[in-house]
DSSP file (Angstrom, degrees, kcal/mol; ACC not computed):
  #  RESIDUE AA STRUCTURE BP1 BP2  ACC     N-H-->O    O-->H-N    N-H-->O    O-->H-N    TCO  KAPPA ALPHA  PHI   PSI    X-CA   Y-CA   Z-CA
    1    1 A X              0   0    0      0, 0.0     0, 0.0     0, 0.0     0, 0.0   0.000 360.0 360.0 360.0 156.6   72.8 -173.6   72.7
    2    2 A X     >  -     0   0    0      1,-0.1     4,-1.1     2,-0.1     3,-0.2  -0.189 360.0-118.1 -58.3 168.1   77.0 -174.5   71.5
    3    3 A X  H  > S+     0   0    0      2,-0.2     4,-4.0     1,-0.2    -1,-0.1   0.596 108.9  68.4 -87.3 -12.0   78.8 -173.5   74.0
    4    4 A X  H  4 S+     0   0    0      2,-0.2     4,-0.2     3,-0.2    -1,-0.2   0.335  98.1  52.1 -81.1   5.1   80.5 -171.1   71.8
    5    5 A X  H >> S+     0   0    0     -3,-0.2     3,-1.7     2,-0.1     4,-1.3   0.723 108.0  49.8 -89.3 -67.9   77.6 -169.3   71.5
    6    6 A X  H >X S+     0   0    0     -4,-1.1     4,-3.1     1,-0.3     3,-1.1   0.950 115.1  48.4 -56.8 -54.2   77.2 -169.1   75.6
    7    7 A X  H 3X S+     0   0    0     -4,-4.0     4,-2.4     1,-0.2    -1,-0.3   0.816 108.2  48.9 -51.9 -27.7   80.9 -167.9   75.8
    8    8 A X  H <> S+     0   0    0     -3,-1.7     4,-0.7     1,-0.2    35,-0.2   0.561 109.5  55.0 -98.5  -6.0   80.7 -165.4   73.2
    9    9 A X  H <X S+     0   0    0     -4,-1.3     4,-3.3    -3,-1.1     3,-0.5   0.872 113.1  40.8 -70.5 -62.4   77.6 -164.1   75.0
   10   10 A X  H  X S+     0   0    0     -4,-3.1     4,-5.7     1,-0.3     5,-0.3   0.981 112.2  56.3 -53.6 -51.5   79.5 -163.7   78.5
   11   11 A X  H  < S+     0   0    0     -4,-2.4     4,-0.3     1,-0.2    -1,-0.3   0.854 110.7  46.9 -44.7 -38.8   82.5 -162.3   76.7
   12   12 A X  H  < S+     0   0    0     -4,-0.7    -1,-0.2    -3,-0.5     4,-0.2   0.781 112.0  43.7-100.9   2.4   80.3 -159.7   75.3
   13   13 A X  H  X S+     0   0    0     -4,-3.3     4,-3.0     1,-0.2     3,-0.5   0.894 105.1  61.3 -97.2 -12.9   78.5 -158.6   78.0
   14   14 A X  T  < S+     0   0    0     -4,-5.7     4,-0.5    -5,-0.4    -2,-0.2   0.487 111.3  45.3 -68.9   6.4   81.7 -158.5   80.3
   15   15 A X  T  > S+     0   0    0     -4,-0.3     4,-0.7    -5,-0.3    25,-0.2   0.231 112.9  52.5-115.4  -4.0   83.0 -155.8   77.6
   16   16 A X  H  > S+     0   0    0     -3,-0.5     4,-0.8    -4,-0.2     5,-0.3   0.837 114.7  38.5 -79.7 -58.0   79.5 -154.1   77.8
   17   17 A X  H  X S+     0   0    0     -4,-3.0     4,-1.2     1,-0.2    -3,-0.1   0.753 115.4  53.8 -46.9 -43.4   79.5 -153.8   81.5
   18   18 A X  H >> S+     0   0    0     -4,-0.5     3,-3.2     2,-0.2     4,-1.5   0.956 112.0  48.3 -45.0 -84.9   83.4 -152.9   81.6
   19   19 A X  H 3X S+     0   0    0     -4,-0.7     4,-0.9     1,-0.3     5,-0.3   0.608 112.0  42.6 -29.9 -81.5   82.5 -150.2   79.2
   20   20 A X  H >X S+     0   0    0     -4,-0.8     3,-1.0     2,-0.3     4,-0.6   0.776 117.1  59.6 -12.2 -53.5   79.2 -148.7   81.3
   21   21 A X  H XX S+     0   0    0     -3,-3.2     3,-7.7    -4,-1.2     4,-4.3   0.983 109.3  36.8 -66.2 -73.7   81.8 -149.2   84.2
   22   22 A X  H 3X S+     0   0    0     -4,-1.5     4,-0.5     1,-0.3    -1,-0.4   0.704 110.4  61.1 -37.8 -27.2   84.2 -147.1   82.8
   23   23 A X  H << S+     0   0    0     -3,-1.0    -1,-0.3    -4,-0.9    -2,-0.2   0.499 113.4  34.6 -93.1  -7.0   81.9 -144.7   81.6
   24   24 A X  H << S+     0   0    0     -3,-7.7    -2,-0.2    -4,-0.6    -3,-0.1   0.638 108.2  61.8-129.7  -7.2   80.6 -143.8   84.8
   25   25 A X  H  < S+     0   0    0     -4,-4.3    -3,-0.2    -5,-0.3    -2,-0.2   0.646 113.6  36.5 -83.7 -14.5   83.5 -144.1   86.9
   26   26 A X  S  < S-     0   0    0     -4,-0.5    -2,-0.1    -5,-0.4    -1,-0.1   0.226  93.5-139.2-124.0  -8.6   85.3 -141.4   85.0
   27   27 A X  S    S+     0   0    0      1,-0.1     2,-0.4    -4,-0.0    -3,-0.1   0.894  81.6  87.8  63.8   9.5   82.0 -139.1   84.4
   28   28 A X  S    S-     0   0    0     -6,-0.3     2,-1.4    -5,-0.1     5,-0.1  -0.950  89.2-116.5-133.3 107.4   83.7 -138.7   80.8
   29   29 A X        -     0   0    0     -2,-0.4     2,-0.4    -3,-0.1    -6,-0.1  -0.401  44.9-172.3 -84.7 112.8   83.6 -140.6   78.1
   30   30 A X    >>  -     0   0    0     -2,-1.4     4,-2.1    -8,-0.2     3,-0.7  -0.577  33.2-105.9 -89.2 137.8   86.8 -141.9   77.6
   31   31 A X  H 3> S+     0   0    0     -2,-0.4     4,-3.1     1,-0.3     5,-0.4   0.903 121.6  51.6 -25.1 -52.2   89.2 -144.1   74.9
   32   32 A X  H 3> S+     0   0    0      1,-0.3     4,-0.8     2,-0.2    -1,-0.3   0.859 104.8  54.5 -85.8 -33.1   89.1 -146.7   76.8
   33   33 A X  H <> S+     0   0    0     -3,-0.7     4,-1.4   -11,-0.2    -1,-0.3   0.894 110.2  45.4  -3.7 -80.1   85.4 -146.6   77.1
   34   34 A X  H  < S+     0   0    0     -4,-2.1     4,-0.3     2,-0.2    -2,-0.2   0.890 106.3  61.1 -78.8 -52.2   84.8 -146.7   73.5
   35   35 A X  H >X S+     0   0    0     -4,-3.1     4,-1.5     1,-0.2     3,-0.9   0.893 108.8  41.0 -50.5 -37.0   87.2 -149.4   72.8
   36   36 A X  H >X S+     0   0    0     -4,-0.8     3,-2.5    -5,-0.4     4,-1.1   1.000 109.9  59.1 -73.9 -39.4   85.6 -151.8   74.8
   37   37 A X  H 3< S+     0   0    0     -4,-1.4    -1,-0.3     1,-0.3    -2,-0.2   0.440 111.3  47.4 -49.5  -8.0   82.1 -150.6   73.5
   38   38 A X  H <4 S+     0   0    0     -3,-0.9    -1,-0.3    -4,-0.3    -2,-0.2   0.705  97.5  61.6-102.3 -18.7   83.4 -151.5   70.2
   39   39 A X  H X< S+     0   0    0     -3,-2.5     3,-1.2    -4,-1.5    -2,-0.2   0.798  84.1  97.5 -75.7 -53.7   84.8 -154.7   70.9
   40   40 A X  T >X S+     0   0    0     -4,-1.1     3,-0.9     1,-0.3     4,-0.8   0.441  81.7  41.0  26.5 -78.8   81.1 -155.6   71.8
   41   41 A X  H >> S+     0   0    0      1,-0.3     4,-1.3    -4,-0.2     3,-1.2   0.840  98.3  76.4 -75.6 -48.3   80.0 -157.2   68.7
   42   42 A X  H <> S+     0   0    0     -3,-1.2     4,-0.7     1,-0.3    -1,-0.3   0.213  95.0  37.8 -88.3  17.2   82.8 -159.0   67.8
   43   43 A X  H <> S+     0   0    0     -3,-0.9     4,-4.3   -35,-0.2    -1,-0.3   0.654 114.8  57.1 -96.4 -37.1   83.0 -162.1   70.0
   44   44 A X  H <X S+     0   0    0     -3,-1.2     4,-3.4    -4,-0.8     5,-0.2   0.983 109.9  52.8 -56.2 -42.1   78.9 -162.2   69.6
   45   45 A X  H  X S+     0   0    0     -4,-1.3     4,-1.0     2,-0.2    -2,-0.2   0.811 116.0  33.6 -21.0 -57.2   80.4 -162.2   65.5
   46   46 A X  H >< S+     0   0    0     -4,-0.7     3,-2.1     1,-0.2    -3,-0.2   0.972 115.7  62.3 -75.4 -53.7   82.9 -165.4   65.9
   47   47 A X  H 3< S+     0   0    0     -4,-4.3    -2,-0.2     1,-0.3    -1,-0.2   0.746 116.2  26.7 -39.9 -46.1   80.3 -166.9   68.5
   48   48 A X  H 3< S+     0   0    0     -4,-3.4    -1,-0.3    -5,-0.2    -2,-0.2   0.881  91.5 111.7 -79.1 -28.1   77.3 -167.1   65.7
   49   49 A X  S << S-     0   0    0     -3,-2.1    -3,-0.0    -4,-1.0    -4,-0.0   0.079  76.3-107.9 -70.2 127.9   79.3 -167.5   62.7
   50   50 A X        -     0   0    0      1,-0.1    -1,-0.1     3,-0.1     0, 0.0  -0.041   6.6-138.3 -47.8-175.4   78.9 -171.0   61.1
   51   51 A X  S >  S+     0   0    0     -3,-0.1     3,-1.3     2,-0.1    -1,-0.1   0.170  91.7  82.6-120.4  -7.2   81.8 -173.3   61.3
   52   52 A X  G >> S+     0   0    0      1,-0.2     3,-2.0     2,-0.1     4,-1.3   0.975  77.3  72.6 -61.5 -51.4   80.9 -174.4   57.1
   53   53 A X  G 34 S+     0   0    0      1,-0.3    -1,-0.2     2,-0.2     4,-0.1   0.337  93.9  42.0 -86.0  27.2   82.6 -171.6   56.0
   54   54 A X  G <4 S+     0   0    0     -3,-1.3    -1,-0.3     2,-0.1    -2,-0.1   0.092 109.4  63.8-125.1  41.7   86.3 -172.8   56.8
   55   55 A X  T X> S+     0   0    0     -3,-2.0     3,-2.0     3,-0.0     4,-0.8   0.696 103.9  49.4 -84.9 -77.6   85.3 -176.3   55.3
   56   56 A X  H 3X S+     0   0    0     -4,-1.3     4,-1.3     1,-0.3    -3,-0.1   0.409 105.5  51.4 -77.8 -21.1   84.8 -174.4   52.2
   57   57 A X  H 34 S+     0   0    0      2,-0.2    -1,-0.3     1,-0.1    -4,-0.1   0.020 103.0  61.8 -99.9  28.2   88.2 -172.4   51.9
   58   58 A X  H <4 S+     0   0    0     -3,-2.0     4,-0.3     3,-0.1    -2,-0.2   0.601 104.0  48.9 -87.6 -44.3   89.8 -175.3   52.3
   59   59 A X  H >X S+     0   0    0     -4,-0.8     3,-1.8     2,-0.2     4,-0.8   0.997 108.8  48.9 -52.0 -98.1   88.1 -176.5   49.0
   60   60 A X  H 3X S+     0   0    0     -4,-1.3     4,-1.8     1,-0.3     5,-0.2   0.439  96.1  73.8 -61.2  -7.2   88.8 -173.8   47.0
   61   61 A X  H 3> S+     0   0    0      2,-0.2     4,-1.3     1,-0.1     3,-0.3   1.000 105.8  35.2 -54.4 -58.0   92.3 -174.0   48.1
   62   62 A X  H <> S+     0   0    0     -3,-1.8     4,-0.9    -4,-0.3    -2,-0.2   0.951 110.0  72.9 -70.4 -42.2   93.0 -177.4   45.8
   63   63 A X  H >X S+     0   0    0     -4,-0.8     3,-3.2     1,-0.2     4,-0.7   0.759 100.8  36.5 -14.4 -79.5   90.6 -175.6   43.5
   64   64 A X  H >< S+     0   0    0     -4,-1.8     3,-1.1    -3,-0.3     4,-0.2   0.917 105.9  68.8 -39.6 -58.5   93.3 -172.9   42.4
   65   65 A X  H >< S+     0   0    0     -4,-1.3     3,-0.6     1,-0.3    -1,-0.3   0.720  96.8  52.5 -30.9 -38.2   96.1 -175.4   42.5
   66   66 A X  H << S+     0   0    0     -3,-3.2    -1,-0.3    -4,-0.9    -2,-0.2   0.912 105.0  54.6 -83.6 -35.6   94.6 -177.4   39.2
   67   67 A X  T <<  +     0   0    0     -3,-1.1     2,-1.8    -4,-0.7    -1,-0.2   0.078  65.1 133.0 -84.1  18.0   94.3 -174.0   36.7
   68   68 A X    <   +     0   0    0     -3,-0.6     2,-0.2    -4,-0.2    -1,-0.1  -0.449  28.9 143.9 -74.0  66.1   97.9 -173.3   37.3
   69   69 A X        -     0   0    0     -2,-1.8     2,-0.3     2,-0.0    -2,-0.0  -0.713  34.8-149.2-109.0 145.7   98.6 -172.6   33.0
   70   70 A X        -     0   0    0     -2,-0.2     2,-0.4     2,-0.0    -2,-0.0  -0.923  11.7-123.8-126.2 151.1  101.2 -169.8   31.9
   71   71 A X        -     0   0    0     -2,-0.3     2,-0.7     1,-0.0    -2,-0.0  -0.872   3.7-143.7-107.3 121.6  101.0 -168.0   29.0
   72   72 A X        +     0   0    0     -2,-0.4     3,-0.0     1,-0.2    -1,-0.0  -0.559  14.0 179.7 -93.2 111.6  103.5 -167.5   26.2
   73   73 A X        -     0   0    0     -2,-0.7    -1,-0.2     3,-0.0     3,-0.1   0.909  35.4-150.0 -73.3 -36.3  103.2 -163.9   25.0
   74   74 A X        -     0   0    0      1,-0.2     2,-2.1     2,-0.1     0, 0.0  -0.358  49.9 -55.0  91.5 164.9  106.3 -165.2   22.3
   75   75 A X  S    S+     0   0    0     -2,-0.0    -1,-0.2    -3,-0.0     2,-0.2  -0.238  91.7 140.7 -83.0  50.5  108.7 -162.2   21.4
   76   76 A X        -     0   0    0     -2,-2.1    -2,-0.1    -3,-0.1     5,-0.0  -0.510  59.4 -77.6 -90.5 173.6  106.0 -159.9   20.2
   77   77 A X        -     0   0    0     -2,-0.2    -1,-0.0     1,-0.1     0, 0.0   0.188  22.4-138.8 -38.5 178.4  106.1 -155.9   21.0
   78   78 A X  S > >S+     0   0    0      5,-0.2     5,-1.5    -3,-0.1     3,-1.1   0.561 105.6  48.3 -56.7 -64.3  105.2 -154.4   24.3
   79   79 A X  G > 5S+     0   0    0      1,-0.2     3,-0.6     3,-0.2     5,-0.0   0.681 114.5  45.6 -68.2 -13.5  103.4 -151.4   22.6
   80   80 A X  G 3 5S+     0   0    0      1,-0.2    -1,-0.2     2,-0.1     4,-0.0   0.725 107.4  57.7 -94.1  -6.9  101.4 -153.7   20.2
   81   81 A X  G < 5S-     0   0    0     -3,-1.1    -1,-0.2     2,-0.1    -2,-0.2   0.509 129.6-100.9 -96.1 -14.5  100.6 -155.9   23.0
   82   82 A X  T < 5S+     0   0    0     -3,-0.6     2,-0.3     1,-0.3    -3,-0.2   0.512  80.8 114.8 109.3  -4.7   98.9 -152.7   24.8
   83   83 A X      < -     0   0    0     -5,-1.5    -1,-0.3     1,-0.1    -5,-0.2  -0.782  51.9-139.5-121.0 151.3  101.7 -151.4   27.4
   84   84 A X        -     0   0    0     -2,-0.3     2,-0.5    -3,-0.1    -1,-0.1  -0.396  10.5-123.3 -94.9-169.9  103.3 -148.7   27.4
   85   85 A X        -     0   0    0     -2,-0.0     2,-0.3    -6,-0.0    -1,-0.1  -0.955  23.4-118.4-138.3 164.3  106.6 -147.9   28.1
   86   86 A X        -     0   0    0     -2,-0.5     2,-0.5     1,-0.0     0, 0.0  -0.525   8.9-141.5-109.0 142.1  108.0 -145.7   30.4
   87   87 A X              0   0    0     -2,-0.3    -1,-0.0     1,-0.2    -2,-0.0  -0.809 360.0 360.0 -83.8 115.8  109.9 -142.9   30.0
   88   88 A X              0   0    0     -2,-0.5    -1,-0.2     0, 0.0    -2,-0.0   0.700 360.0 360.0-130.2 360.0  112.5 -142.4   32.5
């Protein structure tokens, strides 16, 4: 396995255990509990998540960049054009 996978494994069971800790050291279930217990997933999240998909918004950056065209509406109406206009 990556090793970002084995870290994002430790990370999330040292915020399971914290949690459990917390949950049994206070007999309560507490905020601070539940935060960590919520935090859980996400490290397992980054840990699996390919590494393609910031390859790929990288791409699509230049993408936008080429279609950059403006449009001349020309001195025609507002209202014939569809907008209204506002009363104020």
């Amino acid at each position: 396995m990556p090793s970002r996978v084995v870290v994002g494994i430790i990370i999330s069971a040292s915020l399971m255990i914290i949690s459990i800790y917390y949950f049994t050291v206070d007999n309560v279930s507490s905020t601070k509990a539940w935060s960590y217990l919520l935090l859980t997933p996400l490290p397992l999240a980054i840990s699996f998540s390919p590494k393609i998909v910031l390859k790929n918004i990288i791409k699509e950056k230049n993408y936008w960049e080429d279609e950059s065209e403006e449009m001349s509406v020309g001195e025609k109406n507002p209202i014939e054009l569809g907008f209204d206009i506002p009363i104020l």
